[in-house]
C-alpha positions in Angstrom: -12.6 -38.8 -19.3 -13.6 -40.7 -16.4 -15.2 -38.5 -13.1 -12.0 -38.9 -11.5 -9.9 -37.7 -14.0 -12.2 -34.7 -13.7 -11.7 -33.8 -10.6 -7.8 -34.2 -11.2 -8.0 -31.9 -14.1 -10.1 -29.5 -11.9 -7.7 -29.7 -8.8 -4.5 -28.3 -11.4 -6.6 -25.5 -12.6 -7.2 -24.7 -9.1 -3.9 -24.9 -7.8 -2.8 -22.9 -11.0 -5.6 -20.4 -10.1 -4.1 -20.4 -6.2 -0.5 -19.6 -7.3 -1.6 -16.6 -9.4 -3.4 -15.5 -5.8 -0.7 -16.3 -4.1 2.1 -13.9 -6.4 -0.7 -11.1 -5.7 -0.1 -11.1 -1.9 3.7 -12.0 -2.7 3.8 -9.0 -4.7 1.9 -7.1 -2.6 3.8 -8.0 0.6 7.3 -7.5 -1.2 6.4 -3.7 -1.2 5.8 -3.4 2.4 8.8 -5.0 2.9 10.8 -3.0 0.8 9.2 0.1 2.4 11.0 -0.7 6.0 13.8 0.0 3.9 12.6 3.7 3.3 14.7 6.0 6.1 14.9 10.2 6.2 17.3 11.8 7.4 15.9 12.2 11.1 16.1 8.2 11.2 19.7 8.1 10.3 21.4 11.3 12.4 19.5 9.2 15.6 20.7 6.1 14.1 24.1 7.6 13.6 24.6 8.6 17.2 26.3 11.9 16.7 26.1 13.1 20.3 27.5 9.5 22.3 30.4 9.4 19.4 31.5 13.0 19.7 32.0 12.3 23.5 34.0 9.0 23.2 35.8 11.4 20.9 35.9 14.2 23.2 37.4 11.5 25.6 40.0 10.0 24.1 41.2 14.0 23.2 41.4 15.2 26.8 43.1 11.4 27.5 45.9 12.5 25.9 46.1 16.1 26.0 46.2 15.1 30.1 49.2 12.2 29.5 51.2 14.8 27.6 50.6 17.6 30.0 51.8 14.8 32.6 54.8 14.3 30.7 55.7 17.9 29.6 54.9 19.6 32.9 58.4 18.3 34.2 60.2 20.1 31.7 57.9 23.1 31.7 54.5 24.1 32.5 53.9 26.9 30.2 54.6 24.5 27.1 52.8 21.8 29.0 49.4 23.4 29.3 49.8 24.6 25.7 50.6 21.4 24.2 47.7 19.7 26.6 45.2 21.9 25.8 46.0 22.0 21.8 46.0 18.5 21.9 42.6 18.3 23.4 41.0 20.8 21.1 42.6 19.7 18.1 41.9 15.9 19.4 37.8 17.4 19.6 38.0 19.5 15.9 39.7 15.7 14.6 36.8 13.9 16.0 34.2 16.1 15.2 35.3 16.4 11.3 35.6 12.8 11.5 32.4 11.9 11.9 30.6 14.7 10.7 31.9 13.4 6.9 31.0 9.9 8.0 27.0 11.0 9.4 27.2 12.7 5.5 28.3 9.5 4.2 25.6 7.8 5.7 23.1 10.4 4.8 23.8 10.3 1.1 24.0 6.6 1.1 20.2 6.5 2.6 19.0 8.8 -0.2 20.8 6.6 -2.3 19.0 3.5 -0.9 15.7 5.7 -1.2 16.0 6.0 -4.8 16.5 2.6 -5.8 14.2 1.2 -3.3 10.8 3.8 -4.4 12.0 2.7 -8.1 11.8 -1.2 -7.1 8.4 -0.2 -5.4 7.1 1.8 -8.1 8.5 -1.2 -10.5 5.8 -3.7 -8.5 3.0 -1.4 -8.5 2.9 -1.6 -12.4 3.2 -5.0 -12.1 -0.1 -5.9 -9.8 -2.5 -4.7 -12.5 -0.9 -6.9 -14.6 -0.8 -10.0 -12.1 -4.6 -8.9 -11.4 -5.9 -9.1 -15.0 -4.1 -12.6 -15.2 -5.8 -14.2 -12.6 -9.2 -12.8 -13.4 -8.7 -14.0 -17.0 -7.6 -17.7 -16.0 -10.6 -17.7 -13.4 -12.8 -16.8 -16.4 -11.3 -19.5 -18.2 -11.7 -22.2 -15.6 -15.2 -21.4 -15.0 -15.8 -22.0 -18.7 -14.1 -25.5 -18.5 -14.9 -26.7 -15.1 -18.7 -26.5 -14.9 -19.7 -29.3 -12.1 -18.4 -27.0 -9.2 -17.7 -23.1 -8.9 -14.2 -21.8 -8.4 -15.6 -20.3 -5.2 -16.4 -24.1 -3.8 -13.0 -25.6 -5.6 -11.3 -26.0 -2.0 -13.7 -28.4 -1.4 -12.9 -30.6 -4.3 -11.0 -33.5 -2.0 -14.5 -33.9 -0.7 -16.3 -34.6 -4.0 -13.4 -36.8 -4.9 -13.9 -38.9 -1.8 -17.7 -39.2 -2.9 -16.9 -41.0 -5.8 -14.8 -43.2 -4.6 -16.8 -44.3 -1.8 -19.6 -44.6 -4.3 -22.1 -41.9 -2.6 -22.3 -40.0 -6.0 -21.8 -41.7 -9.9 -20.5 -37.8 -11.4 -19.1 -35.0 -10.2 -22.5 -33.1 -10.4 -24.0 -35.4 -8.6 -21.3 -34.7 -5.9 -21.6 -31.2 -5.9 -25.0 -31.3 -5.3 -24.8 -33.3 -2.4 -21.9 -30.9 -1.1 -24.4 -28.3 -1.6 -27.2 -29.9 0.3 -24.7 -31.0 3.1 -23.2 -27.4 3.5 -26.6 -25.6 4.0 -27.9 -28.1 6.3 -24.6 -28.0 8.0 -25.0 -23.6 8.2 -28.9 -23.6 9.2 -28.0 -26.1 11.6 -24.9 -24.0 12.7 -27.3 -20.7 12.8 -29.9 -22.7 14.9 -27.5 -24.2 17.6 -26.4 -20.4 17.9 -29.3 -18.9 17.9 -29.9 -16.4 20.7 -33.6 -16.1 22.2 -33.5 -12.4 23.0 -35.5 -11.6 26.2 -38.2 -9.1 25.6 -39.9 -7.6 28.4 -43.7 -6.3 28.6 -44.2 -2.3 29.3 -45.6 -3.6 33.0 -42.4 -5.4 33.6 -40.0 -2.1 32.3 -41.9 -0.4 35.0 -41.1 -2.8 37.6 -37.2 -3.2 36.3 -37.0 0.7 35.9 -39.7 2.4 37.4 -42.5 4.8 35.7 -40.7 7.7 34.0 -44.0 9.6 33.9 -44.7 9.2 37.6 -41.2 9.9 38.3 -41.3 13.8 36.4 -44.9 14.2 37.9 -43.6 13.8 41.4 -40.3 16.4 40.5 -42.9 18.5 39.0 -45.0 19.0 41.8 -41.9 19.0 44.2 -40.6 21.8 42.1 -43.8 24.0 42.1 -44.5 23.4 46.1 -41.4 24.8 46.8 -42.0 27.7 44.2 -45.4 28.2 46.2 -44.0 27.8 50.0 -40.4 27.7 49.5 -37.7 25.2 50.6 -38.5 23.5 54.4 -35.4 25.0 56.4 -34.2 22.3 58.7 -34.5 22.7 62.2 -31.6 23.7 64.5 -30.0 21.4 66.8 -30.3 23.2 70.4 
C-alpha cells in the first residue's frame, strides 16, 4: 500500500467515524425538536381562543335576534321581543356548546399528540447509548489500524496528503511529524503575539495612584478623638 493510498484509507475511516458523530447530534437534535411538539392544556385553551370566538358567536346571535325583532315587531311586539331575545340566547347556548366540544376536541387531541410524541422521544433516548457505544467502538478500531496520525488530528489529513505529494515528507509519519512541529510553532507563536505584559506597579507608585491607606486612617483617627476631646467647631454665624 503506497503512502497515498494510506491516507485514502484513513480519510473513509474518518468520514465513517464523522457520520456516527454526526447521527449523535441528529439524534440528539430530533428530540428537541420533537419536544416543541409537547403542549398542556394552558397552551391550547389560549391557543384555542375561547373568549374572541364566543363573542363573534355572541354577535352573529344578537345579529339575528335584532333582524327578526325588526321583522316581527310590525305584526306584534310582544312576540317580537320574545322571539328576538330567544333567538339571541339560544344563538349564545348554540355557540357556546359549539365550541366548547371543539376546545375538548382539541384538548384530547393534544394529549393524544403528547403520548405518541414522549413515546418517540423516549424511543430515541434508548437509542443514543447505543449510537454512543458504536462510535466509541469504531474510534477504538481506527486507532488500532490507523497509527501515523491520531483520530483527534484526522481533520488535518488533506494537509499530510498535500505533503507527499509535494515531496516535503517520503511517509505518512514523516508527515505527521512535521504537522506536529508546524502546529506547536504555529500555537507558541500564536501565545507570544498575544501575549499581554501586565503592568505592575511598585508599593511607592500605589501610594502615589491611591494615596497611603495608613496615613489616611491615622489622620480620621486623630480627627475623631479631637473632636471627642474638644467637640465639633460650630461654624460661625453670618451677622
Amino acid at each position: 500500500m503506497t503512502e497515498l493510498e494510506r491516507i485514502d484509507q484513513a480519510e473513509e475511516y474518518y468520514r465513517r467515524y464523522l457520520q456516527k458523530e454526526e447521527a449523535i447530534v441528529q439524534n440528539r437534535e430530533n428530540q428537541k425538536y420533537l419536544e416543541k411538539y409537547i403542549h398542556d392544556e394552558t397552551f391550547v385553551v389560549a391557543s384555542f381562543n375561547m373568549k374572541d370566538k364566543l363573542t363573534r358567536g355572541i354577535g352573529i346571535s344578537a345579529g339575528i335576534g335584532l333582524v327578526l325583532f325588526l321583522i316581527l315587531m310590525l305584526v306584534n311586539m310582544l312576540v317580537a321581543v320574545v322571539i328576538g331575545l330567544f333567538a339571541i340566547v339560544g344563538g349564545v347556548i348554540f355557540f357556546y356548546s359549539l365550541y366548547k366540544y371543539r376546545l375538548d376536541a382539541e384538548k384530547q387531541h393534544q394529549e393524544e399528540v403528547n403520548e405518541g410524541i414522549a413515546e418517540q422521544i423516549e424511543i430515541l433516548k434508548a437509542r443514543e447509548p447505543q449510537i454512543i457505544a458504536e462510535k466509541d467502538n469504531f474510534a477504538e478500531g481506527i486507532e488500532k489500524r490507523i497509527t501515523f496520525i491520531s483520530l483527534s488530528d484526522m481533520k488535518y489529513l488533506g494537509e499530510l496528503r498535500r505533503m507527499i505529494e509535494e515531496n516535503e515528507a517520503e511517509t505518512c509519519e514523516d508527515a505527521a511529524m512535521l504537522l506536529e512541529q508546524k502546529m506547536l510553532f504555529e500555537q507558541f507563536s500564536h501565545i507570544m503575539e498575544n501575549k499581554e505584559i501586565e503592568k505592575t506597579y511598585t508599593d511607592a507608585e500605589n501610594k502615589e495612584r491611591f494615596g497611603d491607606p495608613i496615613q489616611m486612617i491615622n489622620e480620621k483617627n486623630k480627627k475623631t478623638l479631637k473632636e471627642k476631646l474638644f467637640g465639633k467647631k460650630k461654624k460661625k454665624e453670618k451677622a
